[in-house]
N, CA, C and O atoms as a Maestro MAE file, in Angstrom:
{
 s_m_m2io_version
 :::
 2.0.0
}

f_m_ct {
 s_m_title
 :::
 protein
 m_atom[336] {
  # First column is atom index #
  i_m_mmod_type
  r_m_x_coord
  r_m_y_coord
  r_m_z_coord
  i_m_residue_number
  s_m_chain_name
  s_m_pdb_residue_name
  s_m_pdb_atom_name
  i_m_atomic_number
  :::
  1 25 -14.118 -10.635 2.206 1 A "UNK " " N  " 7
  2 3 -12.728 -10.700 2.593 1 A "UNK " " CA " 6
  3 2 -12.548 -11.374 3.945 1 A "UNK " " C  " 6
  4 15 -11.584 -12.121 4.108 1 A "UNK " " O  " 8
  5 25 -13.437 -11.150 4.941 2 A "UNK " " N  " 7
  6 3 -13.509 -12.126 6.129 2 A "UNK " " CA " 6
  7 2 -13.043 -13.541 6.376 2 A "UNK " " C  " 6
  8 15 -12.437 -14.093 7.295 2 A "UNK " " O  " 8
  9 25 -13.574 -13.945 5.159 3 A "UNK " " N  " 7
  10 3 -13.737 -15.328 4.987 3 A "UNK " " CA " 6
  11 2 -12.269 -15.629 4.659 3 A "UNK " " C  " 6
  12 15 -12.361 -16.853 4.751 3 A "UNK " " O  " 8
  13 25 -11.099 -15.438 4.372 4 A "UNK " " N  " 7
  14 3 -10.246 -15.407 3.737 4 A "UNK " " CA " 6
  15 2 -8.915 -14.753 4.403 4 A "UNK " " C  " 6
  16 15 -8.952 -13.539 4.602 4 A "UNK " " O  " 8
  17 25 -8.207 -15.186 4.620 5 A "UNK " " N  " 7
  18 3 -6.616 -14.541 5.120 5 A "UNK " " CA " 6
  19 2 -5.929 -14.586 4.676 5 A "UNK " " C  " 6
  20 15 -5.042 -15.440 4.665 5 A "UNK " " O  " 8
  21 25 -6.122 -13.182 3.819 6 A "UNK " " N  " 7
  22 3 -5.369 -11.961 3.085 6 A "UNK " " CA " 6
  23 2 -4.447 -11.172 3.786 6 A "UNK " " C  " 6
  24 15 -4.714 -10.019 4.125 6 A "UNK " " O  " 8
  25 25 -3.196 -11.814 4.066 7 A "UNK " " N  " 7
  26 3 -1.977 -10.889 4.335 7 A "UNK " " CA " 6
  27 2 -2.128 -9.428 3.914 7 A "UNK " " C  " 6
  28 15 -2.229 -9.197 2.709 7 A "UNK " " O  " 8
  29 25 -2.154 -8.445 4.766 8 A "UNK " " N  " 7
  30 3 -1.756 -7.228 4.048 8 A "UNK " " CA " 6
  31 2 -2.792 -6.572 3.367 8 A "UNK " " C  " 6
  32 15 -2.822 -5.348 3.238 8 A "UNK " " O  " 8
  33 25 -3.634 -7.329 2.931 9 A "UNK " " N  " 7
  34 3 -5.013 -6.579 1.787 9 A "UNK " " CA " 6
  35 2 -5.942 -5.826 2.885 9 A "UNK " " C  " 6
  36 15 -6.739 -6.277 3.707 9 A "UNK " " O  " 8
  37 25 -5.595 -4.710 2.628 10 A "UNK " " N  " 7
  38 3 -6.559 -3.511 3.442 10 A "UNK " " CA " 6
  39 2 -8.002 -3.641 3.323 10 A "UNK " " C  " 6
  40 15 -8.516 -3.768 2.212 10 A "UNK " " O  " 8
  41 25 -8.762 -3.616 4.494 11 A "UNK " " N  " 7
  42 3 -10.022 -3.347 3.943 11 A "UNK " " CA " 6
  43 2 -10.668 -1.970 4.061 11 A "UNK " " C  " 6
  44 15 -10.119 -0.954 4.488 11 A "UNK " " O  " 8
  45 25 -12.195 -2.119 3.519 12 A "UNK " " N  " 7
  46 3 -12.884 -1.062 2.916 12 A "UNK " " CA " 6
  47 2 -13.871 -0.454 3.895 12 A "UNK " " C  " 6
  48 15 -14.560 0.564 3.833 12 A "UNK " " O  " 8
  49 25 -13.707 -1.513 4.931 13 A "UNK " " N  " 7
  50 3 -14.946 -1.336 6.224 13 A "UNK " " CA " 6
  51 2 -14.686 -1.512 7.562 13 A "UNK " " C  " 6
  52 15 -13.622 -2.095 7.770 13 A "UNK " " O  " 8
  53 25 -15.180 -1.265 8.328 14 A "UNK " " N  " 7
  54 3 -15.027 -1.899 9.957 14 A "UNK " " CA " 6
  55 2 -15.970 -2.980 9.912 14 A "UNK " " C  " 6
  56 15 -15.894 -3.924 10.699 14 A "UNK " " O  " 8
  57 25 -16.830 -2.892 9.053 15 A "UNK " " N  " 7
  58 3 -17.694 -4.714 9.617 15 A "UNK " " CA " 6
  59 2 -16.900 -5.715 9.574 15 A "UNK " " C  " 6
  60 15 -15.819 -5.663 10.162 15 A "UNK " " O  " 8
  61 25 -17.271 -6.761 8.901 16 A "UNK " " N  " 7
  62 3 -16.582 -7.843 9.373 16 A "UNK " " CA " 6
  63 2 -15.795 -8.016 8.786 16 A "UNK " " C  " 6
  64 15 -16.129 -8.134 7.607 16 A "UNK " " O  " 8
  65 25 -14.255 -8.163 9.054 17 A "UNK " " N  " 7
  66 3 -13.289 -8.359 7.720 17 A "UNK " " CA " 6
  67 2 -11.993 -9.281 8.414 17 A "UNK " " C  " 6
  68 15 -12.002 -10.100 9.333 17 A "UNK " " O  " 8
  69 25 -11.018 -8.822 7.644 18 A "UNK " " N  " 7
  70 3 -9.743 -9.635 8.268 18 A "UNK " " CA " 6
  71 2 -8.723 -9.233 9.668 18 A "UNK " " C  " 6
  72 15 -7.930 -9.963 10.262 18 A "UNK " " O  " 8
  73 25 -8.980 -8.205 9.849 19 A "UNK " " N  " 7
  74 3 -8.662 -7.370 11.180 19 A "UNK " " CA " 6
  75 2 -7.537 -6.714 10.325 19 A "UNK " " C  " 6
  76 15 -6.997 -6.073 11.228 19 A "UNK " " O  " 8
  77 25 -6.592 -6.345 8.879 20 A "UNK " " N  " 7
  78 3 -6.175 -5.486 8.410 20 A "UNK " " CA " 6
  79 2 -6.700 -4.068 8.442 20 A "UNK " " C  " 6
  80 15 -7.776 -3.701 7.970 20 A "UNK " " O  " 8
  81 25 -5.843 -3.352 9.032 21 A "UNK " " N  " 7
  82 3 -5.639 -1.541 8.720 21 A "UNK " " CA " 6
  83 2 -7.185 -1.363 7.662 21 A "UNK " " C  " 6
  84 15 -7.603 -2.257 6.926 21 A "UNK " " O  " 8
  85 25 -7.675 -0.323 7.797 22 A "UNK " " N  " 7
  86 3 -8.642 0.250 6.490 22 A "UNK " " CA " 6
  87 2 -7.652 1.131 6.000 22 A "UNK " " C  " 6
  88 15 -6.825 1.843 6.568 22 A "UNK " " O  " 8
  89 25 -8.008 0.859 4.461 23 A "UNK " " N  " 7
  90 3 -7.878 1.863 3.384 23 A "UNK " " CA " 6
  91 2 -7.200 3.243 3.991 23 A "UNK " " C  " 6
  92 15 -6.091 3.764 4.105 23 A "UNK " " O  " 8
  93 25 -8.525 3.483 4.291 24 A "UNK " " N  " 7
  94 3 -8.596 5.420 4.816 24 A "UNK " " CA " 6
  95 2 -7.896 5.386 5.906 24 A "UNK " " C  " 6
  96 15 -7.680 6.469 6.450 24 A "UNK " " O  " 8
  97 25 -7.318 4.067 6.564 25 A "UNK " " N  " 7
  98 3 -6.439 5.129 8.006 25 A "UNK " " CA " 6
  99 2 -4.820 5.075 7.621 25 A "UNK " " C  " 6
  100 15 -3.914 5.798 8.036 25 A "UNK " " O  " 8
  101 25 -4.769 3.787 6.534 26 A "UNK " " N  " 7
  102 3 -3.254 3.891 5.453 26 A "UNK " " CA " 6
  103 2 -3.311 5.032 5.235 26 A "UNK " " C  " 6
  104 15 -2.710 5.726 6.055 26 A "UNK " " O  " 8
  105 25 -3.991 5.738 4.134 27 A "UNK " " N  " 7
  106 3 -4.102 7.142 2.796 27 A "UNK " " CA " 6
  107 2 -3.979 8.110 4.250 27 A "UNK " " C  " 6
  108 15 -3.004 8.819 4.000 27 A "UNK " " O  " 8
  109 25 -4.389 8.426 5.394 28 A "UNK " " N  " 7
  110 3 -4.357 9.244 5.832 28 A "UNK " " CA " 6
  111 2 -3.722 9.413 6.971 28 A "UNK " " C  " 6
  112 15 -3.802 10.478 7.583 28 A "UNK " " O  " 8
  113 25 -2.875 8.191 7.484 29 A "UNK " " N  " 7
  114 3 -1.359 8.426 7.898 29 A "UNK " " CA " 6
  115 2 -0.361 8.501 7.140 29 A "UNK " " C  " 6
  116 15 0.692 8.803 7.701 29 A "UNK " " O  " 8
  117 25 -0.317 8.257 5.592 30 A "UNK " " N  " 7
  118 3 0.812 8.457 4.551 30 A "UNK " " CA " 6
  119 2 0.261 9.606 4.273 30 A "UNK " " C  " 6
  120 15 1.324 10.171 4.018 30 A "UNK " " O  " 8
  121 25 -0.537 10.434 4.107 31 A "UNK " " N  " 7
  122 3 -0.508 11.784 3.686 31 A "UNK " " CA " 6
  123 2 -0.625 12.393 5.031 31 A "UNK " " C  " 6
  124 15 -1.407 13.300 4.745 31 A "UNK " " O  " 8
  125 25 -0.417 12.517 6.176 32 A "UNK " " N  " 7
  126 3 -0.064 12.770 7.711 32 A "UNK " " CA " 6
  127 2 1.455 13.349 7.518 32 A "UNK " " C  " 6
  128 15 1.828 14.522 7.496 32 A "UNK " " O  " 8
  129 25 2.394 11.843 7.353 33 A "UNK " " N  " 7
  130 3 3.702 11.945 7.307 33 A "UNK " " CA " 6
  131 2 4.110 12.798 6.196 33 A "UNK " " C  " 6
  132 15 5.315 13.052 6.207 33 A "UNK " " O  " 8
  133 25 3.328 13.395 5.083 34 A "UNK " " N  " 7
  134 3 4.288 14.179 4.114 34 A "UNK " " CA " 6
  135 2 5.102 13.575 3.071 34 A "UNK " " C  " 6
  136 15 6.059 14.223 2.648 34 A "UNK " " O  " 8
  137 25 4.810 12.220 2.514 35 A "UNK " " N  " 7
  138 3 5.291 11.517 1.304 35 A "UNK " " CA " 6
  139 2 4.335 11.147 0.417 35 A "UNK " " C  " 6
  140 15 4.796 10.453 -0.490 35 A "UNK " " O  " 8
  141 25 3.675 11.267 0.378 36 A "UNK " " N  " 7
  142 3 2.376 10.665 -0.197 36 A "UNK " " CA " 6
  143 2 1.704 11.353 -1.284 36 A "UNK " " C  " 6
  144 15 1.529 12.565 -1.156 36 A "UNK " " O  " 8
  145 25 1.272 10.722 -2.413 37 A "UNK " " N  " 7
  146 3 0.494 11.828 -3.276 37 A "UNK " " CA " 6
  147 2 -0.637 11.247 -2.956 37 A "UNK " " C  " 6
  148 15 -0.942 10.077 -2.723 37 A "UNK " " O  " 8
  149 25 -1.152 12.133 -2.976 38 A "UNK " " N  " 7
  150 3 -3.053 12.011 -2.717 38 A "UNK " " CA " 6
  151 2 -3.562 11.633 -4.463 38 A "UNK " " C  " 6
  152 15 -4.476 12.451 -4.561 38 A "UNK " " O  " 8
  153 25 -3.537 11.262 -5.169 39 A "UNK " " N  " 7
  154 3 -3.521 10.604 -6.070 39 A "UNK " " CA " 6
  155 2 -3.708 8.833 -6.078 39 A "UNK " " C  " 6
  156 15 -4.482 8.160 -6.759 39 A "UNK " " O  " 8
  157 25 -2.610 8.351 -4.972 40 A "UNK " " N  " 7
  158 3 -2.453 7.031 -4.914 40 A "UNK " " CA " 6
  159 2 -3.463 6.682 -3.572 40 A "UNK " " C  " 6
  160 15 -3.698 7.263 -2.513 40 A "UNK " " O  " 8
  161 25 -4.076 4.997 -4.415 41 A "UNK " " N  " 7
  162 3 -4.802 4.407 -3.336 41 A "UNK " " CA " 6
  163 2 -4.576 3.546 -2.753 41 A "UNK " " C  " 6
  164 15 -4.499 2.572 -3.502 41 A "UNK " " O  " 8
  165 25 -4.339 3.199 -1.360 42 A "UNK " " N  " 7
  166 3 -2.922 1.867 -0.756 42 A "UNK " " CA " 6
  167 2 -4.738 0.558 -1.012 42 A "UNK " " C  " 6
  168 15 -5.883 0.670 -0.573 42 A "UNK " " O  " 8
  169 25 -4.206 -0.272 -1.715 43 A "UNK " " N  " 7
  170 3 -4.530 -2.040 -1.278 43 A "UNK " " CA " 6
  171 2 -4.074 -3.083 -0.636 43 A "UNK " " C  " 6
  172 15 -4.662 -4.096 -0.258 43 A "UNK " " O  " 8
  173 25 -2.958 -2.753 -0.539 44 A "UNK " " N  " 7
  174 3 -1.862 -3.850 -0.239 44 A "UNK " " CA " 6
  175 2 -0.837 -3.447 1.273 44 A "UNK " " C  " 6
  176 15 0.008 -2.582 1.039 44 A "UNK " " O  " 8
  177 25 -0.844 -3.756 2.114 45 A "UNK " " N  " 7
  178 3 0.580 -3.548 3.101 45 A "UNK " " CA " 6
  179 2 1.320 -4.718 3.788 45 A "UNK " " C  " 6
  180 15 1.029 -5.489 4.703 45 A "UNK " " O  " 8
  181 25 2.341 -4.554 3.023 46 A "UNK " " N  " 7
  182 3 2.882 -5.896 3.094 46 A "UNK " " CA " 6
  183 2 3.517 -5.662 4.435 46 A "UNK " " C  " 6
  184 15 3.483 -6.747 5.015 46 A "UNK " " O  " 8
  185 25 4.127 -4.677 5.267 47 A "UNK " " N  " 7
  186 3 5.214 -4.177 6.098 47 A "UNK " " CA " 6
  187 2 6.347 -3.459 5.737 47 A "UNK " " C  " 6
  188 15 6.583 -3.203 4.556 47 A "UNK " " O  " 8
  189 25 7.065 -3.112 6.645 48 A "UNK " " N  " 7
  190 3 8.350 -2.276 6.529 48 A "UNK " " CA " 6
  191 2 7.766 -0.882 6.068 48 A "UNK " " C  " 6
  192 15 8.767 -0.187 5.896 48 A "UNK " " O  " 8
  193 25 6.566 -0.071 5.760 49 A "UNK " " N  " 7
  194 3 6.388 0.425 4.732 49 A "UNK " " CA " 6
  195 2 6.073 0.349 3.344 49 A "UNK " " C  " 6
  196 15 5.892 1.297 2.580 49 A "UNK " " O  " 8
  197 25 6.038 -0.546 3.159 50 A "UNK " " N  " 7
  198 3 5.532 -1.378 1.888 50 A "UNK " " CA " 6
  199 2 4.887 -1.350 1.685 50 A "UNK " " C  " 6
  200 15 4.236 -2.296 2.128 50 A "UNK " " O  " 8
  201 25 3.993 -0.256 0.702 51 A "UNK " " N  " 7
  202 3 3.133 -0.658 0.407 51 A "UNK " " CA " 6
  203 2 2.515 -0.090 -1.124 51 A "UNK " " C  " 6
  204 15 2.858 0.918 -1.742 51 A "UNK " " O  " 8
  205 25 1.448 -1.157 -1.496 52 A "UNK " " N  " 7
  206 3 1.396 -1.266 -2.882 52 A "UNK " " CA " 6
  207 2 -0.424 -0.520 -3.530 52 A "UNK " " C  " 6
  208 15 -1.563 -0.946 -3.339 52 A "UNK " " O  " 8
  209 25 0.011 0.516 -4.186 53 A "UNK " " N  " 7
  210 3 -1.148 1.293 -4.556 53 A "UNK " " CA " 6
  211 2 -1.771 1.167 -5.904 53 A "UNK " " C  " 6
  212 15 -1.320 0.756 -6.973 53 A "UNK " " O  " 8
  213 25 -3.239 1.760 -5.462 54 A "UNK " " N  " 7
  214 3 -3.658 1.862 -7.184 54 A "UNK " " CA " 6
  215 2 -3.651 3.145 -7.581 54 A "UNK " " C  " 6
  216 15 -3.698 4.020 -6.716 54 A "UNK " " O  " 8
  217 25 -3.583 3.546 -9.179 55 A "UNK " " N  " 7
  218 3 -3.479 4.471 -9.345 55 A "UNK " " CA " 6
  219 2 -4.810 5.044 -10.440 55 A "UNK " " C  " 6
  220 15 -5.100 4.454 -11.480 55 A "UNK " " O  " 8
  221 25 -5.360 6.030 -10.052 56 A "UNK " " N  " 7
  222 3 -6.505 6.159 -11.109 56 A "UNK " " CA " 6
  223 2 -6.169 6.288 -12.497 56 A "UNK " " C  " 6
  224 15 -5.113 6.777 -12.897 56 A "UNK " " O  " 8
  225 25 -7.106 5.833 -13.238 57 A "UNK " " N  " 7
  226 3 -7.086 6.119 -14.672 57 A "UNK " " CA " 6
  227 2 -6.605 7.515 -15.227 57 A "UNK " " C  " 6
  228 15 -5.732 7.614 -16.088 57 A "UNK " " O  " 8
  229 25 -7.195 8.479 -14.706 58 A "UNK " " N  " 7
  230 3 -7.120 9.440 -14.954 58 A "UNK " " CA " 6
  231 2 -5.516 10.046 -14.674 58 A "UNK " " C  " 6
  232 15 -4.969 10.562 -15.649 58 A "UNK " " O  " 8
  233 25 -5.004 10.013 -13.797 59 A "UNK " " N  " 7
  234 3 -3.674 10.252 -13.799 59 A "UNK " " CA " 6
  235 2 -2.615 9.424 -14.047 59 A "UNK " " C  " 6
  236 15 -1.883 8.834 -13.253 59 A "UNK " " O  " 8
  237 25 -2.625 9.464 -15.907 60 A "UNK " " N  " 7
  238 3 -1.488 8.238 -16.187 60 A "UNK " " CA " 6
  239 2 -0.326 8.611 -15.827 60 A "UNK " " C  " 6
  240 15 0.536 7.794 -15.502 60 A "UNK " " O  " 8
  241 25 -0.078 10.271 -15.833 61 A "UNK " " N  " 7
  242 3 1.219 10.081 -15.584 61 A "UNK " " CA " 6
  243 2 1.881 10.036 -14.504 61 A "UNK " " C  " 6
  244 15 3.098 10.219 -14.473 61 A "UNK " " O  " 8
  245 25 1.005 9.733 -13.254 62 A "UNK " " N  " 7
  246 3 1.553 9.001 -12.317 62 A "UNK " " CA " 6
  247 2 2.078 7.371 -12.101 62 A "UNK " " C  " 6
  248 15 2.610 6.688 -11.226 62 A "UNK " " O  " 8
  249 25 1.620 7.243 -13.337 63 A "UNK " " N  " 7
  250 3 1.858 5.580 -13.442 63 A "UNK " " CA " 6
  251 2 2.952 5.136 -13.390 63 A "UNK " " C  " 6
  252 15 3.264 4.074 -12.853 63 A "UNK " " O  " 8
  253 25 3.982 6.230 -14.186 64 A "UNK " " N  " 7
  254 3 5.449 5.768 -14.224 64 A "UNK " " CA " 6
  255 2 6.225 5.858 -12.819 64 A "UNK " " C  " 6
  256 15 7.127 5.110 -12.440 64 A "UNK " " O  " 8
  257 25 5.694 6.890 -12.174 65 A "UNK " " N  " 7
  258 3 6.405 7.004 -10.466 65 A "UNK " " CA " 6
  259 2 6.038 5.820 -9.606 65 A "UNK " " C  " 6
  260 15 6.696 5.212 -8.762 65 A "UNK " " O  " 8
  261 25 4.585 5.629 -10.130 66 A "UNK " " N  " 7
  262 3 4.094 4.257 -9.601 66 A "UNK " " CA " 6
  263 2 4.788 3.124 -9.628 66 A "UNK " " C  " 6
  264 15 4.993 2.608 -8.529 66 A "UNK " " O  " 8
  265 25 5.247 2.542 -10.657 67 A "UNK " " N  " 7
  266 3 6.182 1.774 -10.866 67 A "UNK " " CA " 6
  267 2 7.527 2.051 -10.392 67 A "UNK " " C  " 6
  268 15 8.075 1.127 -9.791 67 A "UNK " " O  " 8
  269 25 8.091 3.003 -10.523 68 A "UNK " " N  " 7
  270 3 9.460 2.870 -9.744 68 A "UNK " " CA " 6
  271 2 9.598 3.345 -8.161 68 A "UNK " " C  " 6
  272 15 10.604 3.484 -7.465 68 A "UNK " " O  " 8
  273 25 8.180 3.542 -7.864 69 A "UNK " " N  " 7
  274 3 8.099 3.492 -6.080 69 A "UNK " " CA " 6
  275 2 8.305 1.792 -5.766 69 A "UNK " " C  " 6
  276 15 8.998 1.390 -4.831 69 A "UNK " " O  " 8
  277 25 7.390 0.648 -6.965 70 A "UNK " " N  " 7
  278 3 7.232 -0.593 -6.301 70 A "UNK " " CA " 6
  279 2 8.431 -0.839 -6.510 70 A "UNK " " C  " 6
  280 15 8.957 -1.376 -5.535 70 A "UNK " " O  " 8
  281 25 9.433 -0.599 -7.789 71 A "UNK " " N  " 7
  282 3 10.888 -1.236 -7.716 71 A "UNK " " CA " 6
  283 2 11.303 -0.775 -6.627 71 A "UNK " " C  " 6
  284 15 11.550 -1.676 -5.826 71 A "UNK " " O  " 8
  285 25 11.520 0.422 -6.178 72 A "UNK " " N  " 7
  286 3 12.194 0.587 -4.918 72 A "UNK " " CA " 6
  287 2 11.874 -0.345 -3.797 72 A "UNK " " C  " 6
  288 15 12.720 -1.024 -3.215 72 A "UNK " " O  " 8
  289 25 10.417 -0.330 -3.497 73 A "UNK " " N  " 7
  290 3 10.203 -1.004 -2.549 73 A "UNK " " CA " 6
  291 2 10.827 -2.653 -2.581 73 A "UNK " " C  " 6
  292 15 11.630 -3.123 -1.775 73 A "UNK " " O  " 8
  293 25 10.232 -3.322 -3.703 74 A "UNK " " N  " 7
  294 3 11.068 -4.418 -3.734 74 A "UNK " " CA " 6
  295 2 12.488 -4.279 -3.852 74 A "UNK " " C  " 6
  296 15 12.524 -5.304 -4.533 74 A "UNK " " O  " 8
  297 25 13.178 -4.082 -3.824 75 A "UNK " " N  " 7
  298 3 14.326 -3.638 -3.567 75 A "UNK " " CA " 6
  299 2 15.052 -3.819 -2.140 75 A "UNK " " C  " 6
  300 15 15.957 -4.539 -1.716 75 A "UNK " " O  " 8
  301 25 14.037 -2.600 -1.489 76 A "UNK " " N  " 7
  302 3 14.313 -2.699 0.218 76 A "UNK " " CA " 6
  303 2 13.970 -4.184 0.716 76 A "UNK " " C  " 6
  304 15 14.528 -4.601 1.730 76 A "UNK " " O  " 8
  305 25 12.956 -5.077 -0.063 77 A "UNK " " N  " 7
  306 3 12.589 -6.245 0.565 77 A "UNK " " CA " 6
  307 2 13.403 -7.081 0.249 77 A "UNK " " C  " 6
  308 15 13.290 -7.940 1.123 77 A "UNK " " O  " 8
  309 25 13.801 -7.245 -0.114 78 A "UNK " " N  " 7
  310 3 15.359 -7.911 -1.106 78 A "UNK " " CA " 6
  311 2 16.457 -7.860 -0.241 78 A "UNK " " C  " 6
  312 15 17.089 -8.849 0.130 78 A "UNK " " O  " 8
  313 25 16.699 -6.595 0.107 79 A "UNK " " N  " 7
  314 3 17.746 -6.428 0.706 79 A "UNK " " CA " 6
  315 2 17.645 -6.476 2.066 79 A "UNK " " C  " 6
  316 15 18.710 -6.352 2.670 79 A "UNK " " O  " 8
  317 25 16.308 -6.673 2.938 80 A "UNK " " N  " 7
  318 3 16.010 -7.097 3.973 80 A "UNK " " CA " 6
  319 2 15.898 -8.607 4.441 80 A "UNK " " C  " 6
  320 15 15.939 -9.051 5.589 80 A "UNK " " O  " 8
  321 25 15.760 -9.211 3.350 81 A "UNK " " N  " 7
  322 3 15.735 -10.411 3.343 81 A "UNK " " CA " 6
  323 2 17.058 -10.838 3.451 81 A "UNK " " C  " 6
  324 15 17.330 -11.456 4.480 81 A "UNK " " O  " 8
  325 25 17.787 -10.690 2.781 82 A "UNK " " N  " 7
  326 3 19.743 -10.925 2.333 82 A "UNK " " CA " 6
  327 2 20.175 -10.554 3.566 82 A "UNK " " C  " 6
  328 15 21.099 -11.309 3.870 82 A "UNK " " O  " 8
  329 25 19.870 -9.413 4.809 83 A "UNK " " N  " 7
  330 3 20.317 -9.049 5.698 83 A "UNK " " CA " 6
  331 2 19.822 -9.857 6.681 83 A "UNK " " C  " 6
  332 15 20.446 -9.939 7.739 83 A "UNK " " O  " 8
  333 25 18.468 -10.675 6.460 84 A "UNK " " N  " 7
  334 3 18.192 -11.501 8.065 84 A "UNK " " CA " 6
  335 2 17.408 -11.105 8.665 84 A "UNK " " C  " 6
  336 15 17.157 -11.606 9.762 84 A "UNK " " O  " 8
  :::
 }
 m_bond[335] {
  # First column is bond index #
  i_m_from
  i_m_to
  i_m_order
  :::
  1 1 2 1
  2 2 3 1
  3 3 4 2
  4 3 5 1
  5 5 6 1
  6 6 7 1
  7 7 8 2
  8 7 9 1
  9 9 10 1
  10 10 11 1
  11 11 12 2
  12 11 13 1
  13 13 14 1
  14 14 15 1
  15 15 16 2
  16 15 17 1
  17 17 18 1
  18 18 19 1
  19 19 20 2
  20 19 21 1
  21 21 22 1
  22 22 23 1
  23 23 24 2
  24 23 25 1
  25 25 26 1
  26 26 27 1
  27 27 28 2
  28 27 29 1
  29 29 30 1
  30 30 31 1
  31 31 32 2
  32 31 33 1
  33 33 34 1
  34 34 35 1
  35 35 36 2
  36 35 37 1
  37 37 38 1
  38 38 39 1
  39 39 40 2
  40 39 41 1
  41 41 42 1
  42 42 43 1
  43 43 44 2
  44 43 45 1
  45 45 46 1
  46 46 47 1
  47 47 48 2
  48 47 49 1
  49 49 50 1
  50 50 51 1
  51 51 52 2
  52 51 53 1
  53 53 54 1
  54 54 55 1
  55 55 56 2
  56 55 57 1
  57 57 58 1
  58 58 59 1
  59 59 60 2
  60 59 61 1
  61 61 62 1
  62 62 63 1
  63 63 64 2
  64 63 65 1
  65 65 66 1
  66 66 67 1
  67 67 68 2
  68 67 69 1
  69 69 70 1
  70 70 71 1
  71 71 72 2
  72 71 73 1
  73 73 74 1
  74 74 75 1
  75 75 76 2
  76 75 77 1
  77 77 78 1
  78 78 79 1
  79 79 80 2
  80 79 81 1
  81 81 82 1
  82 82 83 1
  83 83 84 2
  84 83 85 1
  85 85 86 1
  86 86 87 1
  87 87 88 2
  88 87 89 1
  89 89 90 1
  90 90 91 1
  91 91 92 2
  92 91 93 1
  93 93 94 1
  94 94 95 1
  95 95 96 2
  96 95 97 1
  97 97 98 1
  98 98 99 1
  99 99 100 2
  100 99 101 1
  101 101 102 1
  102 102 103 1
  103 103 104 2
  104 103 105 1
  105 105 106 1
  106 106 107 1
  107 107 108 2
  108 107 109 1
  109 109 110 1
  110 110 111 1
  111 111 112 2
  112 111 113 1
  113 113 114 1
  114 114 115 1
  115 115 116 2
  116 115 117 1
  117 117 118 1
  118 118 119 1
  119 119 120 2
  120 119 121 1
  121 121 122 1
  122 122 123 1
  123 123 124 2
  124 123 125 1
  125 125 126 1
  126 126 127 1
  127 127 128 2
  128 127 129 1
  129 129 130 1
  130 130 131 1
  131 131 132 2
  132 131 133 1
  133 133 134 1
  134 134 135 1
  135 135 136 2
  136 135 137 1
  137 137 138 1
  138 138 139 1
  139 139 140 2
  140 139 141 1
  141 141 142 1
  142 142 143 1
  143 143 144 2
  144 143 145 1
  145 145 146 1
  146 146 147 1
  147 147 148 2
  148 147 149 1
  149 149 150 1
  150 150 151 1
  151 151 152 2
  152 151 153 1
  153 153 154 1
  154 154 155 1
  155 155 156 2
  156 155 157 1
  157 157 158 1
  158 158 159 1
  159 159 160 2
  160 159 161 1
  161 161 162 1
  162 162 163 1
  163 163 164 2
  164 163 165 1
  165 165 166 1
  166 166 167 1
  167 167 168 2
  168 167 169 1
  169 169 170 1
  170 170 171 1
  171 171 172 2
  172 171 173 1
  173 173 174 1
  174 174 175 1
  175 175 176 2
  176 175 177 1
  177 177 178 1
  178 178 179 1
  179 179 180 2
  180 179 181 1
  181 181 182 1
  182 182 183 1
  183 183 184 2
  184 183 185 1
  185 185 186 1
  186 186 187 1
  187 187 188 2
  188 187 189 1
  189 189 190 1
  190 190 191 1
  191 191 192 2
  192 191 193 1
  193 193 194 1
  194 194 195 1
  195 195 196 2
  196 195 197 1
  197 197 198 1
  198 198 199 1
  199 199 200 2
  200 199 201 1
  201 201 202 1
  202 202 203 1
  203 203 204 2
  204 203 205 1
  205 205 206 1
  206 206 207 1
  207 207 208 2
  208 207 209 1
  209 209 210 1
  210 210 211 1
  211 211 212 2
  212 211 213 1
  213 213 214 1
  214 214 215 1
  215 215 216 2
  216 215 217 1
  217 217 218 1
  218 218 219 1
  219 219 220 2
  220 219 221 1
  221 221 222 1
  222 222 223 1
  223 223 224 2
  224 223 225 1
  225 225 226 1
  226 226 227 1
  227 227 228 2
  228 227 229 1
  229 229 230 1
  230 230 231 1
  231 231 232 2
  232 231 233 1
  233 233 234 1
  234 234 235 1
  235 235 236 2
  236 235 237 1
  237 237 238 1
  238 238 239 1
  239 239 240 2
  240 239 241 1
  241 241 242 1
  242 242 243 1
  243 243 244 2
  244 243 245 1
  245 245 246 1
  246 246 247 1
  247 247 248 2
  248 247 249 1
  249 249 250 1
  250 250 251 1
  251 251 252 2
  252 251 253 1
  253 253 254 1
  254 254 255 1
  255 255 256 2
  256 255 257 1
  257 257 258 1
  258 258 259 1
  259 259 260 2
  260 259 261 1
  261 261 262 1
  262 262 263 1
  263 263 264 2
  264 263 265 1
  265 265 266 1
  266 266 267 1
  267 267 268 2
  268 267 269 1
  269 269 270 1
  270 270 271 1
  271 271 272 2
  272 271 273 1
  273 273 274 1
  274 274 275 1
  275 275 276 2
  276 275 277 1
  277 277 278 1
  278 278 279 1
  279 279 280 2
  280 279 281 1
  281 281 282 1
  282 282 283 1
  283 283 284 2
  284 283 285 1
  285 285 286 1
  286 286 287 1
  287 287 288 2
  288 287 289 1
  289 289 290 1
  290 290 291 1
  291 291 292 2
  292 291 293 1
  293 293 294 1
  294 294 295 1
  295 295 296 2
  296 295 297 1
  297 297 298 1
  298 298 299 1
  299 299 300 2
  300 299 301 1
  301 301 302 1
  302 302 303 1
  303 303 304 2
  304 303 305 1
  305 305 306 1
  306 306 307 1
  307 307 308 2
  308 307 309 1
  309 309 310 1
  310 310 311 1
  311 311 312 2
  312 311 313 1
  313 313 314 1
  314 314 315 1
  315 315 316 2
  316 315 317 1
  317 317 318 1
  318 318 319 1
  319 319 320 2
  320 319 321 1
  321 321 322 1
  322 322 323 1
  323 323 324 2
  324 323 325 1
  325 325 326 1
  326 326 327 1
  327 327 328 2
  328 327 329 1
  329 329 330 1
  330 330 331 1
  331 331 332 2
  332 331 333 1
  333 333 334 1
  334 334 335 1
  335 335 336 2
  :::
 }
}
């Protein structure tokens, strides 16, 4: 991932990477603040809060909240954009 500038794509390590947030200090300031299911795994932080998770196999039926967390979020980006 070093090699490469990946907006937003969290990494997995402190060695050498893109200077993005790790994984584990996302998952464990969103489950800090009290919104968060410990279920979801952040990959992605785009800003504003934004951000885009995986969800294990095993808990499909988080999949559907999954999806209408990202509509929301795109949503707010939408409407942040339209505002300037």
């Amino acid at each position: 991932m070093s090699k490469y500038g990946l907006p937003g794509i969290l990494n997995v390590s402190t060695g050498e990477n893109n200077g993005n947030d790790l994984i584990g200090f996302v998952y464990d300031y969103e489950i800090k603040n009290g919104n968060w299911d410990a279920n979801l795994i952040p990959f992605l932080d785009v800003g504003n809060g934004i951000i885009f998770v995986l969800v294990p196999k095993k808990v499909r039926n988080h999949l559907y909240i999954t999806t209408i967390v990202i509509i929301l979020m795109w949503k707010n980006i939408i409407k942040t954009l339209k505002n300037g």
